[in-house]
N, C-alpha and C positions, 0 to 999 in steps of 0.2 A: 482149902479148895485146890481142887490138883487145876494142872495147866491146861486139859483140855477145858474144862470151864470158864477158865480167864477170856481163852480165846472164843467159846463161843458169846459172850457177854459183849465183846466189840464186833461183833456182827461177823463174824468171820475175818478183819481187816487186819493184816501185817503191821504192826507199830515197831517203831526202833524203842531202844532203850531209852531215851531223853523225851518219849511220850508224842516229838513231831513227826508228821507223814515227810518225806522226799521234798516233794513241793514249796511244803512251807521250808522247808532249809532253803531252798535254792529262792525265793524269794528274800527269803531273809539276807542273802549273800549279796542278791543283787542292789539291794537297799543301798546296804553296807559300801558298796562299791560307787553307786549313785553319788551317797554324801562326800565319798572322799576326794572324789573327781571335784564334786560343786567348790569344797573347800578350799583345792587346789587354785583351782580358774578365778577363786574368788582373790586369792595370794599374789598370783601373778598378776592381774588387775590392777592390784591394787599397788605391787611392784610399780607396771608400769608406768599409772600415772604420777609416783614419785621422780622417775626418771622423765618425766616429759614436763614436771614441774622446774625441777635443779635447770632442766637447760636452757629456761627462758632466761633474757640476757635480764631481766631486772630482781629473778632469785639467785644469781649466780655465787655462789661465795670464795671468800680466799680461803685456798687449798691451802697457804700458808699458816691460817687460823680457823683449826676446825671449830672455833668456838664462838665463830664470827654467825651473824645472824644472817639472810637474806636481804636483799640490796629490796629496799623501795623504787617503784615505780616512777619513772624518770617525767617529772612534770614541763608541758609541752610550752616553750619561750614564744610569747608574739616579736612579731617581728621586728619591734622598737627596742623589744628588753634583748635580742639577738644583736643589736648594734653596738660598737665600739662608742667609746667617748668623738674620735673625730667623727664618725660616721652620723651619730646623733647630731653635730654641731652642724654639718653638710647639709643634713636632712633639716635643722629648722632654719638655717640659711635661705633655700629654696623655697621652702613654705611661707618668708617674709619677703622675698622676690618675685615670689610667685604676683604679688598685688601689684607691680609694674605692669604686667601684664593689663589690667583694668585700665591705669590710665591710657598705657598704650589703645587700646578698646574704642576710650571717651576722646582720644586725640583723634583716631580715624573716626569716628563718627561726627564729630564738632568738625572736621576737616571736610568732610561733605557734604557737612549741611550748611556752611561756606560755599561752596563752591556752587550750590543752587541758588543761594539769595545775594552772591556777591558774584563780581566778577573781578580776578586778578588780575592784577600786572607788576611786573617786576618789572624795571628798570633796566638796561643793559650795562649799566656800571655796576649794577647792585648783583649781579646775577652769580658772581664767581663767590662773594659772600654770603650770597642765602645759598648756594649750593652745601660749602663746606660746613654752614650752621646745620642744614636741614639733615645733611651727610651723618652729621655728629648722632645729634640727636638720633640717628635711626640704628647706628651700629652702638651705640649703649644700650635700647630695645632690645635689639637683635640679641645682643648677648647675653642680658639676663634673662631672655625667653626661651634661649637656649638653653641654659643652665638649668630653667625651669621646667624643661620642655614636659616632664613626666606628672607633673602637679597638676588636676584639676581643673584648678583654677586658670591656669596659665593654657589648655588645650580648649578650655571652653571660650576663652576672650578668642585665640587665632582664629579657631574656625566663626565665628561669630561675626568678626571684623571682615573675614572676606570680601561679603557680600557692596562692603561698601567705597569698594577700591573700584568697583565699576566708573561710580559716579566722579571720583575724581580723576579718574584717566580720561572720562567721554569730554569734561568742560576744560581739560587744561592740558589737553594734548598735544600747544604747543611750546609748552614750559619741561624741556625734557634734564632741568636741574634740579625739579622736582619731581616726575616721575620714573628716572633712574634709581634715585635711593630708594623709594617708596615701595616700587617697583622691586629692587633686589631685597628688604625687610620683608613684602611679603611672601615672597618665592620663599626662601631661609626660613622663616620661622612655621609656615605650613608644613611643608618637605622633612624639619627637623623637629614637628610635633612630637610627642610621645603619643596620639591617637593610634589606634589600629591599625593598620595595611587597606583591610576592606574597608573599613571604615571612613577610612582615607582617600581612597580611591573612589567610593561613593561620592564624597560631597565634591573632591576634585573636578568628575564629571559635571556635578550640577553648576558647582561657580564657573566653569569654561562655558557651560551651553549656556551661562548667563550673559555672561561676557560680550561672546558671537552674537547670541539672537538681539539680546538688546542692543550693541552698537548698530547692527545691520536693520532692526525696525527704524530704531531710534531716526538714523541718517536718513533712510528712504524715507522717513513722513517730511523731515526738515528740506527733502531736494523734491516733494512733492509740493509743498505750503510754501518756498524760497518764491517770490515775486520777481517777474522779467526786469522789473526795475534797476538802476544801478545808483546807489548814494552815496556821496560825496560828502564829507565834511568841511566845511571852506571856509568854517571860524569856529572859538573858540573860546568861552570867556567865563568870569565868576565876579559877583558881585561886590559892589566896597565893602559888604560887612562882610563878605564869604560865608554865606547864608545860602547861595543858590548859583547853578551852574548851568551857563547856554549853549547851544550847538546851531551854527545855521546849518542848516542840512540842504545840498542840492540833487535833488531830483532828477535821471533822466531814463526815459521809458518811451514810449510807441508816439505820444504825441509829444507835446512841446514842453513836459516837463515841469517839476514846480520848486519852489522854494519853501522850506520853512522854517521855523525857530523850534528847539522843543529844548523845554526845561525839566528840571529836577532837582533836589535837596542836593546842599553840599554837608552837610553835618551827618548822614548818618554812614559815612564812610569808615571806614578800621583802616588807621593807618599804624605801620609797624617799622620796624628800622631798616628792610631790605622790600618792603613789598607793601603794597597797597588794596585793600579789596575793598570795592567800587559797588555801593548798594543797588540793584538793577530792580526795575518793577514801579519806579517812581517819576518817570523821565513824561509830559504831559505836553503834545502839540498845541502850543498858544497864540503861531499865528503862521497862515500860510496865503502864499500868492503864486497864481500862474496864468501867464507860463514862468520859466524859470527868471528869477529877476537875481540884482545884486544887491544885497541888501547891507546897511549902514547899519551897525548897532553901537548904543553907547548905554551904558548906566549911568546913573542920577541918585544923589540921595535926599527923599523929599522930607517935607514931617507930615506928622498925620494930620495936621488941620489942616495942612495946604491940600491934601490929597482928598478929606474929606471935602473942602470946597470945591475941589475939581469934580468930584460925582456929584455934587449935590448942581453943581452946571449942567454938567449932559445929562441926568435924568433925576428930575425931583422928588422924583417916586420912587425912587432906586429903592427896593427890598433883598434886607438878605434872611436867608433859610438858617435858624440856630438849630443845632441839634439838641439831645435831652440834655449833656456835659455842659453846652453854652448857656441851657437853659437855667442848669442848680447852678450855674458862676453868678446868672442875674438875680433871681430868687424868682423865676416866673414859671417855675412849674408849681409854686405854689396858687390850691386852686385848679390848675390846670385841667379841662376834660377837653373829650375830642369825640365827635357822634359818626357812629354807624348802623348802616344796615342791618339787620337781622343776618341776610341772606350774605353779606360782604362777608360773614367771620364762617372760621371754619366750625365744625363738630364737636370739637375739643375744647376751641374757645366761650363757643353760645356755654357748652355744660358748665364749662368752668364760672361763667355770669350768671349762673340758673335757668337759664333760658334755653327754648328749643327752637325751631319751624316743625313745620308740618310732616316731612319729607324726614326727620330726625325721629320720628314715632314709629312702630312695627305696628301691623294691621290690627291687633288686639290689645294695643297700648293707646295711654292717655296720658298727658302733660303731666296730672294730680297723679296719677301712678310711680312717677319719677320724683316728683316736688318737684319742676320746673316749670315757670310760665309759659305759656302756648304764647308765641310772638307771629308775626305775618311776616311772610317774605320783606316784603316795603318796610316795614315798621320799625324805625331806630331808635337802637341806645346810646346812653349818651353814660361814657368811662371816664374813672378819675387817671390821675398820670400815674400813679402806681400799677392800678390795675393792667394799663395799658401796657407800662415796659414786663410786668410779668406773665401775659401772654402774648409777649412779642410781636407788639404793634409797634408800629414806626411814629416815634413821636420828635414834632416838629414846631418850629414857631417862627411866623413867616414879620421879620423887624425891621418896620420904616427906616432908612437913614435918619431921616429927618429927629428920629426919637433917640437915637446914639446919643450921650454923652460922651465927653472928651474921657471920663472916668473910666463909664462902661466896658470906651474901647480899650482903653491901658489896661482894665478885668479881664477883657477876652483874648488881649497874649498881643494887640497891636501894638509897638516897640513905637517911641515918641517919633523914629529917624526909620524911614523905608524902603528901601532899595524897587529902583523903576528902571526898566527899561524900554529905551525907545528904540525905533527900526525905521531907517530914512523918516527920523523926527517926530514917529507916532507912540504914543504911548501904548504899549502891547502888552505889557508885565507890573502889576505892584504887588509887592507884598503885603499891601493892607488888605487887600481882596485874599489875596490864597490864604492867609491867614482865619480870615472870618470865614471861607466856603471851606474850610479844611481841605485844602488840593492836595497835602502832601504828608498829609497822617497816614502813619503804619494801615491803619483801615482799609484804607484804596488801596493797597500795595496789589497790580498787576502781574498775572505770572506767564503771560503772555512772548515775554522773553524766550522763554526756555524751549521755545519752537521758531525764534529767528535765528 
């Protein structure tokens, strides 16, 4: 076939010798050139991130040993396994002193709850002794809460204990050998807490506005309630078994004044080797006259049959009031009931007896709806002594003299020998009475004090 044939058979179209048009070569090139660029980028890449691996400091290897491997990741030490041997010993030191701290706590707070139900006095010979005892005792505190300052335990007892330095500055502010140490203990070991800054300066604010507002209420109510009156103490005495302590107390105010006697227990005192705290809330006016007179006192020590025939003289009908304790000493709550109103007992108690009133039903309720008896206002039940003391009725038993045995009374705590006082030659005090009426059981304890 000659070559014009060849050429008319491709359409007329110019071909090279290798069979491709122009186009396809130069794509072909560009291809070419595409991949070698990618493989390139793909080299240095991959370069790089060998180099940014070598220079972290836990692949780093010694240049001295090319045959040395990559260094492992450096595992991160708590703070205890970062401590030395002394530093470990310092730190469980602090941790076992840290619990001084606590009693320190239980001391200021047993210290002020003293200081509400007792009244101190120290001695003026004892004063320079209980100072350097109490001194002691506060700079050993001081120092191991110091020491502790950063432990827990030891920031949560200071701030804790603040609060209760009120009450022993407000009742014993004239005792300044015990509220100089006490006083310099708490300043030190607040100041040298490990607590916060702010933290610190927060609760600082609130124990100072404590401080101020309650001493300044506190006095104003006490120079509001203080009575124009002025008393005098003008004797003083305690009993021959030192069982009980008297005061004549003189009276003078707007008119002509009075006199009286007032007693109270001598045993439930705390006496200590430099200091005395003196139980207040028990002290009971047993006899007064006015206008103001002078009165004679002397104590006697009678027995109890002589005393029981002296009551059983001036009144023969003499009754005393046993409570439920005097009642289990005799065996006469057994048996025991006592009748009430319907309408005497409260809501809680009628439900608790099964019972209602009227006025205890909602307007579409009935007795039988509840299972409770419908009772009337008027209408009384009649309770055993169990029932009684377990919803807190007052149970009582009103006991002839005349029915006393000599036994009975040695049961209910009458001691054979009784301390009596008389006042210009009258009998005004025995302790076979305050014994049987309980005049001087923790029970009555008045708190009436703590605003004279």
């Amino acid at each position: 076939m000659s070559e014009h044939s060849k050429s008319a058979g491709n359409g007329g179209k110019p071909t090279s010798s290798s069979g491709k048009t122009p186009f396809q070569k130069w794509l072909g090139s560009m291809g070419e050139k595409l991949r070698n660029g990618c493989m390139v980028c793909k080299d240095k890449l991959m370069q790089l991130g060998k180099n940014i691996r070598t220079k972290l400091p836990w692949n780093k290897t010694d240049e001295t040993d090319p045959a040395s491997a990559p260094r492992k990741r450096k595992v991160h030490k708590t703070p205890l396994q970062k401590m030395t041997k002394l530093q470990l010993g310092i730190f469980i030191a602090q941790c076992v002193l840290s619990l001084v701290s606590v009693l320190y706590l239980i001391g200021i707070v047993w210290l002020s709850v003293y200081c509400l139900l007792y009244r101190l006095e120290i001695p003026e010979a004892m004063r320079t002794a209980f100072c350097v005892r109490i001194s002691l005792i506060c700079f050993g505190l001081t120092a191991a809460m110091v020491f502790t300052r950063r432990q827990i335990l030891t920031r949560f007892c200071v701030m804790a204990a603040m609060p209760f330095y009120f009450i022993i500055f407000l009742f014993n502010y004239q005792y300044l050998v015990l509220l100089i140490p006490l006083g310099l203990m708490g300043v030190i070991t607040f100041f040298a807490n490990g607590t916060k800054e702010g933290t610190k300066t927060i609760l600082g604010s609130i124990f100072l506005m404590i401080y101020v507002l309650g001493a300044f209420c506190y006095l104003t109510v006490i120079d509001l309630l203080k009575p124009s009156s002025i008393e005098t103490v003008a004797e003083q005495s305690i009993s021959p078994s030192g069982t009980y302590r008297c005061q004549v107390i003189e009276v003078q105010d707007t008119a002509d004044g009075n006199t009286y006697v007032s007693m109270e227990p001598n045993t439930y005192d705390r006496q200590y080797d430099h200091c005395t705290w003196y139980a207040m809330g028990y002290d009971k006016r047993i006899y007064l006259e006015r206008p103001k007179t002078e009165f004679k006192t002397e104590w006697k020590t009678e027995t109890r049959e002589e005393i029981t025939k002296q009551l059983r003289k001036l009144n023969p009908d003499a009754v005393f009031t046993l409570n439920s304790a005097q009642m289990e000493i005799l065996g006469l709550h057994i048996g025991y009931t006592d009748t009430y109103k319907a309408s005497s007992l409260t809501k809680s108690q009628r439900m608790a007896l099964g019972i209602c009133i009227e006025k205890d039903l909602l307007s579409n309720q009935t007795a039988e709806d509840l299972g409770l008896t419908l009772y009337e206002k008027t209408q009384t039940i009649t309770i055993g002594y169990e029932q009684l003391l377990s919803l807190g009725l007052e149970v009582s038993y009103d006991m002839p003299l005349a029915d006393l045995t000599e036994t009975q009374l040695a049961t209910l705590g009458v001691p054979a020998e009784n301390d009596v006082l008389y006042v210009n030659g009258k009998a005004v005090f025995r302790q076979y009475i305050a014994i049987l009426e309980n005049t001087f059981v923790p029970s009555v304890r008045s708190y009436g004090y703590l605003l004279e």
